[in-house]
VMD Tcl script that draws the C-alpha trace (Angstrom):
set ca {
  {0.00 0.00 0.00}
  {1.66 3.12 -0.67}
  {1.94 5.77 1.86}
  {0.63 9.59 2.00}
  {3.59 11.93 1.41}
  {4.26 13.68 4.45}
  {6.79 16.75 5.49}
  {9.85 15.82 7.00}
  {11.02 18.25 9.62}
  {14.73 16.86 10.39}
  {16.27 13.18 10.50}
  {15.67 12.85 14.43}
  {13.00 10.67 15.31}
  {10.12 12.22 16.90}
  {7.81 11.08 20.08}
  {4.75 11.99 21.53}
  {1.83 11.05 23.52}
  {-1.55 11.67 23.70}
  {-3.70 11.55 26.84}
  {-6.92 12.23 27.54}
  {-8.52 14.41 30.18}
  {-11.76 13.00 31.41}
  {-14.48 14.59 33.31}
  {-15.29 11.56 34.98}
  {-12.54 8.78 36.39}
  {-13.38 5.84 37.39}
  {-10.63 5.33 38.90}
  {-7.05 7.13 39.48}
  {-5.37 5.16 36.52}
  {-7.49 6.85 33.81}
  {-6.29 10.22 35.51}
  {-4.35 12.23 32.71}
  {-1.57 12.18 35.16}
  {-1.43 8.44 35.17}
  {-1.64 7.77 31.93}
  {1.43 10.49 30.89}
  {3.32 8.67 33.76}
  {2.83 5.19 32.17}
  {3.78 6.39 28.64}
  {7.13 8.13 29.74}
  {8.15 4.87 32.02}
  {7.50 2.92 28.91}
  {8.75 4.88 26.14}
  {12.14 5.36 28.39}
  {12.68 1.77 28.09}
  {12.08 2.06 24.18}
  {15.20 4.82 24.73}
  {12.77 7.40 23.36}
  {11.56 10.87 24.81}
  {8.35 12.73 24.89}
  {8.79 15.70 23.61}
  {5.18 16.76 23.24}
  {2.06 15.67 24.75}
  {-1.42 16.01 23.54}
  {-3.66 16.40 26.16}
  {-7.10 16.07 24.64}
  {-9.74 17.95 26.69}
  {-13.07 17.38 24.47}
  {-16.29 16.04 25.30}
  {-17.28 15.01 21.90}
  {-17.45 11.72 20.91}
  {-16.08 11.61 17.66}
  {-12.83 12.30 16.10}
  {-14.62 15.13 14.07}
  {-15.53 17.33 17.16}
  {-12.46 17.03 19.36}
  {-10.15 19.95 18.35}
  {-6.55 18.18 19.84}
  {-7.63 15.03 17.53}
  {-7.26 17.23 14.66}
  {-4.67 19.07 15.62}
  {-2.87 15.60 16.60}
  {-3.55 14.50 13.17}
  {-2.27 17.70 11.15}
  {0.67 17.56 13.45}
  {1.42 13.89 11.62}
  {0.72 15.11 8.18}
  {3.21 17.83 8.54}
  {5.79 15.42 10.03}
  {6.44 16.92 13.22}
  {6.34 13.14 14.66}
  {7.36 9.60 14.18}
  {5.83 7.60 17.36}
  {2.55 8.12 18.88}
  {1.88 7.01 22.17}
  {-1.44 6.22 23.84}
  {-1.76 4.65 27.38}
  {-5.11 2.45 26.12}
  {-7.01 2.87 22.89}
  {-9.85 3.31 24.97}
  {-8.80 6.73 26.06}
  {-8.53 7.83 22.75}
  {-12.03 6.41 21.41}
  {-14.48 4.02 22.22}
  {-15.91 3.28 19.08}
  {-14.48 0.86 17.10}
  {-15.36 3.14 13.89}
  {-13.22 6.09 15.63}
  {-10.43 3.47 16.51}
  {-9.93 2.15 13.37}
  {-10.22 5.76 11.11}
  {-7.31 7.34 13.54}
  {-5.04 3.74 12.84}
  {-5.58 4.03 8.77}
  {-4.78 7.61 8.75}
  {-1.37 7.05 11.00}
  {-0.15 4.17 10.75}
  {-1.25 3.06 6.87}
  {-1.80 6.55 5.19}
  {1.26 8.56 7.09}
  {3.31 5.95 8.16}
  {3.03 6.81 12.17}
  {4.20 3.79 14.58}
  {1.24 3.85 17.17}
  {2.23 2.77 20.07}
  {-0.89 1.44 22.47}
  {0.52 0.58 25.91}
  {-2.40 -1.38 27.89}
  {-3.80 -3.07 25.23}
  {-0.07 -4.52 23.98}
  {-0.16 -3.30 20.25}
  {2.92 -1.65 18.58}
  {2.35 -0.94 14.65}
  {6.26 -1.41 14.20}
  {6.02 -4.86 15.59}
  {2.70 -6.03 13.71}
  {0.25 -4.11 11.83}
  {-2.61 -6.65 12.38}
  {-5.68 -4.74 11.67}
  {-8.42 -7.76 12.87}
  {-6.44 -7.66 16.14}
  {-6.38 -3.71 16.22}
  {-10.30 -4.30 15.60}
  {-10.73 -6.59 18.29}
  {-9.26 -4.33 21.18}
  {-11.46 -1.78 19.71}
  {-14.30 -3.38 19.75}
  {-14.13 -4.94 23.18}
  {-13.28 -1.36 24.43}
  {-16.28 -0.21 23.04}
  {-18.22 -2.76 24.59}
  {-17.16 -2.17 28.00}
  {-18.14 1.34 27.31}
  {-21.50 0.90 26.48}
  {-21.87 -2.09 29.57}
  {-20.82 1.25 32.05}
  {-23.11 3.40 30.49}
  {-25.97 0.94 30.89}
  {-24.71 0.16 34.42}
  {-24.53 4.18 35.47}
  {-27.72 4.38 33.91}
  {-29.08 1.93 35.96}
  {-27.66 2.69 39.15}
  {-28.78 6.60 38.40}
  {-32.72 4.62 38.43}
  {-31.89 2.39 41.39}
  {-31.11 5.39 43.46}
  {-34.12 7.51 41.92}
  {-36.97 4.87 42.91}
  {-35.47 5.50 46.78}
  {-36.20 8.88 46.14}
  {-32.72 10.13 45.25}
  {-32.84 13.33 43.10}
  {-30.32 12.30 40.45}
  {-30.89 15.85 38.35}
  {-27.85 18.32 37.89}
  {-29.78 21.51 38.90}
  {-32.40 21.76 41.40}
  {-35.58 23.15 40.45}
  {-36.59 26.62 41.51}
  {-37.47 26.87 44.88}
  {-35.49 23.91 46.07}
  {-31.53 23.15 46.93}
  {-29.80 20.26 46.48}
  {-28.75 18.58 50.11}
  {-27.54 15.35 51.06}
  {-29.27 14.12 54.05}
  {-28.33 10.60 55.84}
  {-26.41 10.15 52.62}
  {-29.54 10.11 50.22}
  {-29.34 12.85 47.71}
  {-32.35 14.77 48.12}
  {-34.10 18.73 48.07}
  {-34.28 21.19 50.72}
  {-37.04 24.14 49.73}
  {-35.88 27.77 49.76}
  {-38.59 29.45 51.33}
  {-38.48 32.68 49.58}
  {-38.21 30.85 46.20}
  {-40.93 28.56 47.03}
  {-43.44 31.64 47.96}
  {-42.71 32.90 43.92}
  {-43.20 28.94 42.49}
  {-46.83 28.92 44.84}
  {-47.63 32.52 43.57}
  {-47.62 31.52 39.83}
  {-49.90 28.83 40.59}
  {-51.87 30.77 42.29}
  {-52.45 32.85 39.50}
  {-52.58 30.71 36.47}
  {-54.75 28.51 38.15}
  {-56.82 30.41 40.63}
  {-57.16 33.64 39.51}
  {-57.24 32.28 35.75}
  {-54.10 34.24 34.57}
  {-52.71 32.27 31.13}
  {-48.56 31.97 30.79}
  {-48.23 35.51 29.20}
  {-50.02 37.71 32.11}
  {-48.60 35.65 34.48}
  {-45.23 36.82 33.14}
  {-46.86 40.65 32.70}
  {-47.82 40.83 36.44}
  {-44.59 39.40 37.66}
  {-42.39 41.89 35.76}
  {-44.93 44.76 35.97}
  {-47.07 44.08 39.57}
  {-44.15 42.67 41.59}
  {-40.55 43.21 42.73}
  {-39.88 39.82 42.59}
  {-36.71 38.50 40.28}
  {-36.55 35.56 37.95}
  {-34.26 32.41 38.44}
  {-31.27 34.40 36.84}
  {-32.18 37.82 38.83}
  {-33.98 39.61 35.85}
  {-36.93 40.12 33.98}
  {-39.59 37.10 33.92}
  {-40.08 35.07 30.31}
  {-42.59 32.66 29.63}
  {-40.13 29.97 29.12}
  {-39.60 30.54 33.35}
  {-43.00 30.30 33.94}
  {-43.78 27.45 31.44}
  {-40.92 25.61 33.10}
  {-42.06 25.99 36.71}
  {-45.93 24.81 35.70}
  {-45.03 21.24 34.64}
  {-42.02 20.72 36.85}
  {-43.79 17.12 38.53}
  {-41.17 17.76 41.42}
  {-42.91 20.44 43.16}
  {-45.26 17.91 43.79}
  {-42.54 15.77 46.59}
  {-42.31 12.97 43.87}
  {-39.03 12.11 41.69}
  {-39.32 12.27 38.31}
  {-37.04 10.17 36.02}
  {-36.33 7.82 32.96}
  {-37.90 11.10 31.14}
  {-35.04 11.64 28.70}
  {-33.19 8.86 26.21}
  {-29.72 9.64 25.13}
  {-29.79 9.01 20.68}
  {-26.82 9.12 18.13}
  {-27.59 12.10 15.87}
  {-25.93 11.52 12.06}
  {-24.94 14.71 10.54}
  {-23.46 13.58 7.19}
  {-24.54 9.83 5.79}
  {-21.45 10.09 4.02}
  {-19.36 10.27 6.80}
  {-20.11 8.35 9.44}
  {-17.81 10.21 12.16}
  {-19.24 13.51 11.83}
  {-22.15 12.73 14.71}
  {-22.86 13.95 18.24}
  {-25.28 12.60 20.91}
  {-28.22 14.40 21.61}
  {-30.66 14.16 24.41}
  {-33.87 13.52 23.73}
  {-37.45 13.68 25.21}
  {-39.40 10.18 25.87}
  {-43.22 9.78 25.55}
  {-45.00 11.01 29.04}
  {-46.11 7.65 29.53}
  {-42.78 6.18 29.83}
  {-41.46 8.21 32.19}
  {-41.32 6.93 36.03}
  {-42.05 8.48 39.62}
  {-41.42 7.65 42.96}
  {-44.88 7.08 44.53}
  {-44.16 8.60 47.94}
  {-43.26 11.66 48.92}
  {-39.44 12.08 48.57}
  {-38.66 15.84 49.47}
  {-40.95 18.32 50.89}
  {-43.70 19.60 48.50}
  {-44.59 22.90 47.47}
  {-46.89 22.69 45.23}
  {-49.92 19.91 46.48}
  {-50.63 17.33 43.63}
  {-54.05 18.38 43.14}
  {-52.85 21.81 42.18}
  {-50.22 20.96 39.91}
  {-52.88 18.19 38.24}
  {-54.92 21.15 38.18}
  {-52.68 23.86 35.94}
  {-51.70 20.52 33.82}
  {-55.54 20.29 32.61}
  {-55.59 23.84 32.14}
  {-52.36 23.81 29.98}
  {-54.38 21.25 27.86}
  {-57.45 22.60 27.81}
  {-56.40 26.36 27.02}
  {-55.21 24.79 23.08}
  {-51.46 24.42 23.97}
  {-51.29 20.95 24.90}
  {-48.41 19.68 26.81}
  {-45.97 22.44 25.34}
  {-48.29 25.33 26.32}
  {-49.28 25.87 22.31}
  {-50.73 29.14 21.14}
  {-50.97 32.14 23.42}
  {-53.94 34.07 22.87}
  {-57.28 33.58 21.69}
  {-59.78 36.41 19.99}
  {-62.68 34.77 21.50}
  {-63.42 33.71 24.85}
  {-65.21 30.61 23.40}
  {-62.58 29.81 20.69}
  {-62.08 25.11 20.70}
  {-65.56 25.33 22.93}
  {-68.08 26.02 20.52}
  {-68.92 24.08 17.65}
  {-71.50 23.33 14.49}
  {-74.17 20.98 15.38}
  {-74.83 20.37 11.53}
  {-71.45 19.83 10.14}
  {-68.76 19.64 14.06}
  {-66.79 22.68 12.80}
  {-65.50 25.26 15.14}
  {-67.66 28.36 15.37}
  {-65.39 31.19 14.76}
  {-65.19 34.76 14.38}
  {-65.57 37.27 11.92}
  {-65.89 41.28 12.07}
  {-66.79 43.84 9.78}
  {-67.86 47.77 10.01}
  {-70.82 49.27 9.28}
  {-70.80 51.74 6.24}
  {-73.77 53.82 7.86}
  {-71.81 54.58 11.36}
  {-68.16 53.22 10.93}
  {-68.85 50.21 14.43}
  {-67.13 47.16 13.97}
  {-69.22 44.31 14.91}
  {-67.92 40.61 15.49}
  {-70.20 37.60 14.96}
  {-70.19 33.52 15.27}
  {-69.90 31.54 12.30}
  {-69.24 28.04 11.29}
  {-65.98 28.13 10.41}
  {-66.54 25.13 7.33}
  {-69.24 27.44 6.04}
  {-67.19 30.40 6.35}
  {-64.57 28.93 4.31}
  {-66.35 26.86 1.61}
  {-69.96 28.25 1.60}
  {-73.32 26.43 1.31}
  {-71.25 22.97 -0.06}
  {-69.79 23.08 2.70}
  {-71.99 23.62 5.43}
  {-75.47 24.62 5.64}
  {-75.53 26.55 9.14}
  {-75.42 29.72 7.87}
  {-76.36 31.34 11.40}
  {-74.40 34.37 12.42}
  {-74.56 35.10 16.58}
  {-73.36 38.45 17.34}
  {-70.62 37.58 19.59}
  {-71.12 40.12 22.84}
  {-74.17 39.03 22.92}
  {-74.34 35.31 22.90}
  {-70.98 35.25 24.91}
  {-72.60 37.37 27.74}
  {-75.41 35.29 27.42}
  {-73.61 32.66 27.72}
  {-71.92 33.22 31.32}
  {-74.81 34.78 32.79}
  {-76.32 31.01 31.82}
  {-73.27 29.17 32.94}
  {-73.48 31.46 36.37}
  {-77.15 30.96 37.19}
  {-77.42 27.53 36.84}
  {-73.93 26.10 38.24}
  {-74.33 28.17 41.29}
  {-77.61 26.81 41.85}
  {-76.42 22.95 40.83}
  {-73.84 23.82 43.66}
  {-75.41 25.54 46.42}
  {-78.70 24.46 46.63}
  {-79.15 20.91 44.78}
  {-75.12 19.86 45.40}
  {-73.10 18.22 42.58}
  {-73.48 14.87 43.57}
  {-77.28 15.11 43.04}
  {-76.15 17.08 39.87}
  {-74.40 13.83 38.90}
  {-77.00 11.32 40.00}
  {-75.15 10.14 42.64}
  {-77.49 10.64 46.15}
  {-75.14 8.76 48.41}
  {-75.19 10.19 51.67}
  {-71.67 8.93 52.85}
  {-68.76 10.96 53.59}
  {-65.37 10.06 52.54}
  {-64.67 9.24 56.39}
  {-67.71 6.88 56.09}
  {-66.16 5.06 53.56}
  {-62.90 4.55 54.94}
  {-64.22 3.52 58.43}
  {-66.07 1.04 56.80}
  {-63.47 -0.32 54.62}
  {-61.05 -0.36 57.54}
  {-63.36 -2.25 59.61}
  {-64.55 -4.72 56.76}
  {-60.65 -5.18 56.49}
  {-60.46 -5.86 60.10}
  {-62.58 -9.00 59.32}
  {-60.52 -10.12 56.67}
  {-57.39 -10.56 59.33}
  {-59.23 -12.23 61.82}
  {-60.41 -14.74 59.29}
  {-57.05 -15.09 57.71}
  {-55.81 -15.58 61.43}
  {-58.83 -18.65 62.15}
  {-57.94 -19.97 58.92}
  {-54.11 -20.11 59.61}
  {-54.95 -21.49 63.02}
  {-57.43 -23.96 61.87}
  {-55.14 -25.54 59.10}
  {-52.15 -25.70 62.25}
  {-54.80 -27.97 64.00}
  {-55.79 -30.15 61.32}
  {-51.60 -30.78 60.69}
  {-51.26 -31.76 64.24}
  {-54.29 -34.15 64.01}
  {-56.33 -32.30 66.17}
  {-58.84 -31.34 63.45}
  {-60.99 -34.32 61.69}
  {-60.71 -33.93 58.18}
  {-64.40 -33.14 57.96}
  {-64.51 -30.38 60.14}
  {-61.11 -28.96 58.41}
  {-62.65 -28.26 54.71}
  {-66.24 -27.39 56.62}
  {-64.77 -24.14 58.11}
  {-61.69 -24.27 55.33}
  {-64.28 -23.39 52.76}
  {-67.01 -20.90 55.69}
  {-63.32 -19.01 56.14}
  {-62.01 -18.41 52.84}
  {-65.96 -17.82 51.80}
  {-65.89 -15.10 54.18}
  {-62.66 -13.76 52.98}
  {-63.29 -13.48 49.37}
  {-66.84 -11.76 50.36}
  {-65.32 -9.09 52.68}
  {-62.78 -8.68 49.98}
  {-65.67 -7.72 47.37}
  {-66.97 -5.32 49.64}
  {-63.40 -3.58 50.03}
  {-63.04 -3.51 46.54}
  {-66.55 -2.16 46.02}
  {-66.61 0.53 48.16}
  {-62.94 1.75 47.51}
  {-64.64 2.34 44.41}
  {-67.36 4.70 46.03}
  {-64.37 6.06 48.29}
  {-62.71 7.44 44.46}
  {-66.13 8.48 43.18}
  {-66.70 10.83 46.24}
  {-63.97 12.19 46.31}
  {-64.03 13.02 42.88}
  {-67.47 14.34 43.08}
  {-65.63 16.57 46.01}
  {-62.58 17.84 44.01}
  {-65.07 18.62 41.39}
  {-67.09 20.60 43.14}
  {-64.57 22.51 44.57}
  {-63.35 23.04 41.12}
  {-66.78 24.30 39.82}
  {-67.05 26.68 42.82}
  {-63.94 28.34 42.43}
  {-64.03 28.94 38.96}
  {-67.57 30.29 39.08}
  {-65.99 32.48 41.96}
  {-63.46 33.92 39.52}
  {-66.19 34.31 36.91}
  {-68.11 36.47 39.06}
  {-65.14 38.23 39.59}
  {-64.36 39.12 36.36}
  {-65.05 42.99 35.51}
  {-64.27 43.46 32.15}
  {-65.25 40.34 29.58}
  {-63.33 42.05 26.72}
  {-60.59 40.87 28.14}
  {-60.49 37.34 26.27}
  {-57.83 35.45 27.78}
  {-58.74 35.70 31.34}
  {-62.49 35.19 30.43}
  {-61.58 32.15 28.46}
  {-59.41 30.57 31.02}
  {-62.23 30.13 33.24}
  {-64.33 29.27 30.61}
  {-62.89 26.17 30.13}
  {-63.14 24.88 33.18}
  {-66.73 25.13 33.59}
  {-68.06 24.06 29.85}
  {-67.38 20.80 28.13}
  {-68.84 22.05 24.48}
  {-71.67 24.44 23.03}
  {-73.13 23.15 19.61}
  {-75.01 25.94 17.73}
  {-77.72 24.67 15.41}
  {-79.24 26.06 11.85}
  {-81.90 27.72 13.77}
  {-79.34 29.36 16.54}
  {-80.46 27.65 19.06}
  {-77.44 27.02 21.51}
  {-77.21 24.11 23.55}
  {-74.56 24.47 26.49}
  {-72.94 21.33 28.10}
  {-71.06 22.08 31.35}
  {-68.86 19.79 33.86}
  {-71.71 18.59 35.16}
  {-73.77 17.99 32.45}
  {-76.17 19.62 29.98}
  {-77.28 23.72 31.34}
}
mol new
graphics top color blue
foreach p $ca { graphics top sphere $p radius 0.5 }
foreach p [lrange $ca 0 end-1] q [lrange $ca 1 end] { graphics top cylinder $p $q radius 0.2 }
display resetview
């Protein structure tokens, strides 16, 4: 194979070494202290001298990204150096890919010996490129088995309720307590995070005035100690960990390919898994700050509101925009204006939006609801008759449901039903202990074998059933606590006009409104048709 033409300095023989500066040791021999110490011992008993080290300080994985590589290799191709050095080939690369490029382009294209201490391979002594392989590959094996094994011990120590993130969130410190890595809250900073929930959940502020009233109402400073963004905000409403809970497994790590054509130009990238795959401790791990029931609350606003889980669009020019609908043809009812030609007012109406954009073939609704109207219409409708479904019927008759237990009905029940179960389980043990030592006829054995675990299995339906009731009332309970606050911020609500605050409590009182060819409007609410 003939060689790359390289320069040629002088006639002396030139060595050097390259090490590589890790962030994170696993032990003191991959310090770049120890490795530099290893290569001079062994070069001095080759009768050769360092003259130059490379000390290779990047975090990239891939010859392409890690500037001393290149320089290291430009170095070669102007002849500044005979013999390379390297304590392992691991410490230069761990991908057999890497390993094998950097070998080609000194040893067979330019001629470099490559020296690789650990691993026993000296190009002057045999250039065997399946053997050069082989290291490489087992190298990069043992890399990926310690990622997968940090990985795994990372998750081990989350599910005890380790916080395993770099940062702590805002409004917590990172503390190590009994040596479990955990959060401390920072009162101050935990009075801001309770304050935004406050507001974009109680007093029906969206992301953007949120942001406006902490810049403009408050003196209080952001993260970084300036001005509030949305980003902040958006960041501090779905941050689980508020809630006490650990939240991990969220993010995969995935090779990103920048150039098919060559291979070694990539980078690692970190990217977002599906909700449902990500894991939580399911006890309370650190003190919360934010109660689950609120935080559950601001993450069905965030979906409601049109942004999904990423927050989506910002503002709205109706208060009823994604609520009301066609009842001919499903479309959204939306808006348009225009202005009178006899007195210059600009007027704004409800229209289906399929008929709107493709006429009579498209939909026959061709009803237009002057907006002001029919919205405050609307809320005077969604006032009068929620209030009274809440105050003077109750939502659980609202909801068919005309149970009169409490939730500490149920749960003295269920305890006491499950106070039956042990002392059955405890008869049964005792009875089966009596029949092994004989004295127990077999008779008598299966006749109060089969009354015990009878017994069992029917106090065990009973649990089971009213658990079930337990969940229902309490739902019915969170809901109407729900309803009545957000008909409390209705009511408090001076202006309308002001379409993002209206909406935002809109949407937590009504499921849909269909308008039909006639107009006539038909309003379904939380708890069912107004």
């Amino acid at each position: 194979m003939q060689k790359a033409k390289r320069k040629k300095n002088s006639n002396k023989k030139k060595t050097r070494a390259y090490v590589r500066v890790s962030t994170l040791q696993v032990s003191q021999k991959d310090s770049p202290e120890h490795q530099e110490g290893l290569i001079r011992e062994e070069s001095a008993r080759e009768g050769e001298e360092i003259e130059h080290v490379y000390r290779d300080r990047g975090t990239a994985r891939n010859i392409t990204g890690r500037e001393d590589v290149q320089r290291m290799i430009e170095d070669a191709k102007n002849g500044e150096f005979d013999t390379i050095y390297f304590a392992s080939l691991s410490r230069f690369s761990r991908d057999t890919l890497d390993a094998l490029s950097l070998k080609r382009i000194l040893v067979n294209a330019l001629g470099i010996r490559l020296v690789s201490i650990e691993d026993m391979y000296d190009s002057a002594k045999e250039d065997n490129e399946m053997i050069f392989g082989i290291i490489s590959s087992v190298n990069q094996k043992q890399s990926e088995n310690t990622s997968i094994s940090v990985k795994r011990g990372k998750r081990q120590a989350a599910k005890k309720g380790d916080f395993i993130g770099a940062f702590a969130p805002y409004g917590y410190k990172k503390v190590k307590i009994d040596g479990r890595k955990t959060l401390e809250i920072i009162p101050e900073q935990a009075k801001v995070v309770r304050i935004i929930y406050d507001l974009y959940v109680n007093k029906g502020m969206g992301e953007k005035a949120t942001v406006t009233f902490l810049n403009e109402e408050t003196d209080l400073r952001s993260p970084k100690g300036g001005v509030w963004g949305i980003t902040t905000v958006q960041r501090i409403l779905q941050n689980e960990h508020y809630t006490g809970c650990v939240v991990f497994s969220k993010f995969e790590t995935v090779d990103v390919y920048e150039d098919l054509d060559n291979l070694q130009n990539r980078h690692k990238k970190m990217k977002l898994r599906d909700e449902v795959e990500w894991e939580r401790t399911d006890f309370e791990a650190h003190p919360v700050i934010i109660p689950r029931e609120l935080f559950d609350q601001a993450q069905s606003i965030r979906e409601i509101r049109g942004g999904g889980k990423r927050g989506g669009r910002k503002t709205f020019v109706n208060a009823f925009a994604k609520l009301t609908f066609c009842k001919h043809c499903g479309g959204a009812m939306v808006t348009m204006s225009s202005t009178s030609t006899s007195n210059g007012k600009r007027y704004t109406y409800l229209l289906c939006s399929k008929r709107r954009r493709q006429g009579e073939k498209g939909c026959t609704n061709k009803t237009w609801i002057p907006y002001k109207g029919f919205r405050d219409a609307v809320i005077e409708a969604i006032k009068e008759r929620l209030n009274r479904a809440v105050e003077l019927v109750g939502v659980e008759r609202s909801i068919h449901d005309n149970t009169v237990f409490t939730a500490n009905t149920y749960s003295e029940e269920i305890q006491s039903i499950e106070k039956i179960v042990t002392a059955n389980r405890k008869l049964l043990f005792e009875v089966r202990r009596q029949h092994m030592l004989g004295n127990v006829t077999d008779e008598q054995y299966e006749f109060e074998r089969e009354m015990y675990e009878d017994e069992i299995a029917a106090s065990t339906k009973k649990i089971s059933a009213l658990s079930k009731k337990e969940s229902a009332h309490k739902n019915q309970e969170k809901l109407k606590r729900e309803v009545s606050q957000a008909l409390h911020q209705l009511t408090a609500i001076d202006d309308y006009d002001s379409v993002e605050q209206t909406r935002n409590t809109l949407v937590r009182l009504i499921e849909r409104i269909d308008v039909t060819e006639d107009g006539d409007v038909d309003i379904y609410s939380v708890l069912g048709k107004v």
